[in-house]
MARVOKOL-582687 format. One record per residue (C-alpha): residue number from 0; residue in one letter; x, y, z. Coordinates in steps of 0.25 Angstrom, whole numbers, plus 2048, in hexadecimal, padded with zeros to 3 digits. Example, Ala and Ser with C-alpha at 12.3 -4.5 7.8 and 13.67 -1.06 7.14 Angstrom:
% MARVOKOL-582687
<site pos="0" code="A" c1="831" c2="7EE" c3="81F"/>
<site pos="1" code="S" c1="837" c2="7FC" c3="81D"/>
END
This chain:
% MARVOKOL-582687
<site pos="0" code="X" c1="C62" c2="7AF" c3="CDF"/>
<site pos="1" code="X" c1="C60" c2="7A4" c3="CD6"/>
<site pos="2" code="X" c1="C69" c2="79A" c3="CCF"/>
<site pos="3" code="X" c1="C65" c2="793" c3="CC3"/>
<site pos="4" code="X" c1="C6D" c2="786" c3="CC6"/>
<site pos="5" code="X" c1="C70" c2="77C" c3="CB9"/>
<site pos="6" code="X" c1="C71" c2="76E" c3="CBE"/>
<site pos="7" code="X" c1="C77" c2="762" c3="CB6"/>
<site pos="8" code="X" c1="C6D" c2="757" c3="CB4"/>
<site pos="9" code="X" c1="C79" c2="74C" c3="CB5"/>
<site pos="10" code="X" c1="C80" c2="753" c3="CC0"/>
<site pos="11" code="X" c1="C74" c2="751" c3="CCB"/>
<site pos="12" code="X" c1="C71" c2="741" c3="CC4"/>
<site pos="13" code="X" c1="C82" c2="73D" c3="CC5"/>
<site pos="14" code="X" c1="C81" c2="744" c3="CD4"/>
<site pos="15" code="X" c1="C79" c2="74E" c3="CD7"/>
<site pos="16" code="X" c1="C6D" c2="750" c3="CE2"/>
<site pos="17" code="X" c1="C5E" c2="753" c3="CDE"/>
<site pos="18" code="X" c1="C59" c2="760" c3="CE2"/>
<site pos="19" code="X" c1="C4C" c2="766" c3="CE3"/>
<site pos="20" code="X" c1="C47" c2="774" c3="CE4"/>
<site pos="21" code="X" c1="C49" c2="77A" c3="CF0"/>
<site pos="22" code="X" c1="C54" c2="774" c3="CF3"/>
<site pos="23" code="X" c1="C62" c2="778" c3="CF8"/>
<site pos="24" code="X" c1="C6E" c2="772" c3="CF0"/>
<site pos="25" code="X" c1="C7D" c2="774" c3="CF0"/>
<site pos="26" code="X" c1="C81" c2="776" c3="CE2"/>
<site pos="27" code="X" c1="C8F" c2="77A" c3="CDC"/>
<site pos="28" code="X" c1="C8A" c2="784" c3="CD1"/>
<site pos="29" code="X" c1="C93" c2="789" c3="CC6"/>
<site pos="30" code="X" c1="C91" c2="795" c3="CBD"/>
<site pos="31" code="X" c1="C8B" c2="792" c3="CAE"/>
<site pos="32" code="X" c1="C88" c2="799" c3="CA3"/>
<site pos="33" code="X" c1="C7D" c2="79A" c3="C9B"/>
<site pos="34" code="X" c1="C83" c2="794" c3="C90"/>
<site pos="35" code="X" c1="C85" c2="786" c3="C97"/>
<site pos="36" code="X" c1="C75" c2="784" c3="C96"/>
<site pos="37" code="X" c1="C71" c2="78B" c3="C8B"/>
<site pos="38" code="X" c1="C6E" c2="77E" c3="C83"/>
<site pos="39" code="X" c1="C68" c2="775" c3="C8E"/>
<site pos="40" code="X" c1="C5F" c2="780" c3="C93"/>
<site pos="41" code="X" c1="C5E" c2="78D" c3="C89"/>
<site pos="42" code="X" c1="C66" c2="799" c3="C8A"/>
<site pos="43" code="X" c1="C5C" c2="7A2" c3="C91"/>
<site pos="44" code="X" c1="C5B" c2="798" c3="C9D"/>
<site pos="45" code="X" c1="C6A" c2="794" c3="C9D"/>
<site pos="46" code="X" c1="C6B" c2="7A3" c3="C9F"/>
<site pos="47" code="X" c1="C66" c2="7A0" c3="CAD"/>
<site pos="48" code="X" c1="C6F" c2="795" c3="CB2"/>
<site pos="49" code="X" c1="C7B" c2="79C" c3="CBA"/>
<site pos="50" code="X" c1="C7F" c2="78F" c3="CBF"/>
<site pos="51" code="X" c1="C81" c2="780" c3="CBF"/>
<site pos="52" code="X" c1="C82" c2="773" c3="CCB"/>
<site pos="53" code="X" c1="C8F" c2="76B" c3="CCB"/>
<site pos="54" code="X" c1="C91" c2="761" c3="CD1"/>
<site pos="55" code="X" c1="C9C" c2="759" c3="CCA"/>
<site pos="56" code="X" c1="CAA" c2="75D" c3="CC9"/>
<site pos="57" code="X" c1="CB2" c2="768" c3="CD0"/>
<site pos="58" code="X" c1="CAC" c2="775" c3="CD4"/>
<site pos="59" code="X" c1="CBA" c2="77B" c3="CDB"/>
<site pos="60" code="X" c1="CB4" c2="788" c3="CE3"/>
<site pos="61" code="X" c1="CA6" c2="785" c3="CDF"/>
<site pos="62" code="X" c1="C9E" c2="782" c3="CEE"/>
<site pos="63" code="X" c1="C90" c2="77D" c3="CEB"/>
<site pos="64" code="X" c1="C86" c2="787" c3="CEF"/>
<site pos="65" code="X" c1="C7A" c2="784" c3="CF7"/>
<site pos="66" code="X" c1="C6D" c2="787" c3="CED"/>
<site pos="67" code="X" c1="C5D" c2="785" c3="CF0"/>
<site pos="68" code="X" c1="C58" c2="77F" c3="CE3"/>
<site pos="69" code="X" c1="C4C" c2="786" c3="CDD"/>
<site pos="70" code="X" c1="C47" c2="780" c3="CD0"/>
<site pos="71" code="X" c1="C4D" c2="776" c3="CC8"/>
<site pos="72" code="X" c1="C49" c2="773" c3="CB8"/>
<site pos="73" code="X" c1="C4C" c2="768" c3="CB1"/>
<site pos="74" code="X" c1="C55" c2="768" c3="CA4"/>
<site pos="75" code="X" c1="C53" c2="760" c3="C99"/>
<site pos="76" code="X" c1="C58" c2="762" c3="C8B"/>
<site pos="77" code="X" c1="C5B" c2="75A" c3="C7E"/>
<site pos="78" code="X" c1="C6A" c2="756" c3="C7A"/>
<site pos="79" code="X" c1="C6F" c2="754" c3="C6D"/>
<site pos="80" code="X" c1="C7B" c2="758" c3="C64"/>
<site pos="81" code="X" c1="C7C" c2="767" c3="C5E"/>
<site pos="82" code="X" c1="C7C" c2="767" c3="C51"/>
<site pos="83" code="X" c1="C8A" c2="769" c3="C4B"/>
<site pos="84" code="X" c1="C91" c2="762" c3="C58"/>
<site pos="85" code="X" c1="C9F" c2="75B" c3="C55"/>
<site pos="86" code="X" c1="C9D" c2="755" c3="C64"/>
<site pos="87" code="X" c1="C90" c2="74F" c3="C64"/>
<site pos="88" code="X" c1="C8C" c2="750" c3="C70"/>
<site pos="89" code="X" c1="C80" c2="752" c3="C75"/>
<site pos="90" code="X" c1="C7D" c2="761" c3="C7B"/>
<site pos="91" code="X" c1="C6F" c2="768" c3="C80"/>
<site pos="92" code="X" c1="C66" c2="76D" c3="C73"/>
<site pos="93" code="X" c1="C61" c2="778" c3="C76"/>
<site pos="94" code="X" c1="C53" c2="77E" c3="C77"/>
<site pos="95" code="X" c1="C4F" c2="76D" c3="C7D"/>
<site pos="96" code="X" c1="C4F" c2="770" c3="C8A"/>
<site pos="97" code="X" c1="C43" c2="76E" c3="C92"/>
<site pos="98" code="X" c1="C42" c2="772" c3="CA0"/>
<site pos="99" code="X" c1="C3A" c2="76B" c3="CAC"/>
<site pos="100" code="X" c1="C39" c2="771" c3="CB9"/>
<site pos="101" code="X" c1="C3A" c2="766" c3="CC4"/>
<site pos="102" code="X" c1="C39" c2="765" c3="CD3"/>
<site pos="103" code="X" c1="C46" c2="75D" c3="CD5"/>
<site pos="104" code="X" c1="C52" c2="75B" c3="CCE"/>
<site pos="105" code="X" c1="C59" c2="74D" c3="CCF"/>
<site pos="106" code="X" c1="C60" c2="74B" c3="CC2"/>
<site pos="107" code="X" c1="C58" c2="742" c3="CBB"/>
<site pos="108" code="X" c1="C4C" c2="74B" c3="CB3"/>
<site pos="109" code="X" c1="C41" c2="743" c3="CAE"/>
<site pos="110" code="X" c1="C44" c2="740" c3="C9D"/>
<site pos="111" code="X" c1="C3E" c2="74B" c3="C94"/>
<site pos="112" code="X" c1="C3B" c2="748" c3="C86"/>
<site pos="113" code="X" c1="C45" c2="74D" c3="C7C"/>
<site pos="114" code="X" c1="C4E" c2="753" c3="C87"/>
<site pos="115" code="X" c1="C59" c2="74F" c3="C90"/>
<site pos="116" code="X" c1="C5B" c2="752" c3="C9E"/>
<site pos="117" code="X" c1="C67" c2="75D" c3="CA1"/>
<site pos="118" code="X" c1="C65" c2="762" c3="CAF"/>
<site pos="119" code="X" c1="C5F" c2="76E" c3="CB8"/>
<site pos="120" code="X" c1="C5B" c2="77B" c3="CB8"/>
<site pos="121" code="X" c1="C5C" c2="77E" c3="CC6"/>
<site pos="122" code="X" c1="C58" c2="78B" c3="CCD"/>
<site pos="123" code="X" c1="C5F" c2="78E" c3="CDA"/>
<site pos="124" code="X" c1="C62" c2="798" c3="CE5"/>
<site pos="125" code="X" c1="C6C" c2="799" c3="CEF"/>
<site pos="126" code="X" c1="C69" c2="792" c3="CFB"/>
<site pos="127" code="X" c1="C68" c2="798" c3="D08"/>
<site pos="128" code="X" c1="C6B" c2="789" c3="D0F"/>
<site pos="129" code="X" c1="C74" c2="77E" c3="D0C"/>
<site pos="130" code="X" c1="C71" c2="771" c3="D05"/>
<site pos="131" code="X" c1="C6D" c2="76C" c3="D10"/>
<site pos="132" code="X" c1="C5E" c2="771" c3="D0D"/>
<site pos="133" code="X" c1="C5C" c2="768" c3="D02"/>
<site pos="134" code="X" c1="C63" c2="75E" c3="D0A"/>
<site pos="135" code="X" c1="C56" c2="762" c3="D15"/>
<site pos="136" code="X" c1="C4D" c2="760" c3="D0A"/>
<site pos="137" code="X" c1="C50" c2="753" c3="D07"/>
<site pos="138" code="X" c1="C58" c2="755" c3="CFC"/>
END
């Protein structure tokens, strides 16, 4: 079965690992809705991502879960203020987002014009070995 996996640009640049496809990773996932994307990705494909890495902070009764990466796209997206905001901050605009299917993911997305680098789509399966078949790939 596959897992669509939503991994946070900043989180692999502060600590994470590159991954590629094929891959074997161990991931903490926690359950999203399709709410928490809609804006960086659009509301059909959010629809898809069950899940999100985290790495940072506790995760008490959450045991990473050993999973072969298959295909991993790009995110980017352009940032500005929603009209009407009290807060001005800056928050995905949606209907921006241009997505780039790439052969590794190591947090730092080559610049797009117009856009913003925001993460990972990342299609995943459960693996049938442990992390240490990236780890034998070199990885």
């Amino acid at each position: 079965m596959a897992l669509t996996v939503w991994v946070d640009g900043w989180q692999i640049q502060c600590c994470g690992e590159s991954f590629a496809p094929g891959d074997v990773v161990s991931w903490t996932l926690l359950e999203v809705g399709p709410e928490d994307y809609a804006d960086v990705v659009g509301g059909e494909r959010a629809a898809g991502i069950g899940f999100r890495e985290e790495h940072h902070g506790r995760q008490e009764g959450r045991a990473p879960l050993s999973v072969e990466v298959v295909s991993i796209v790009e995110v980017h997206c352009r940032y500005g203020v929603s009209p009407g905001a009290t807060d001005k901050a800056n928050r995905p605009v949606p209907g921006t987002t241009v997505l780039v299917p790439v052969e590794e993911a190591d947090g730092w997305a080559k610049a797009r014009p117009g856009v913003s680098f925001a993460g990972y789509l990342v299609t995943a399966r459960r693996a049938a070995d442990g992390p240490e078949g990236a780890a034998a790939r070199g990885r």
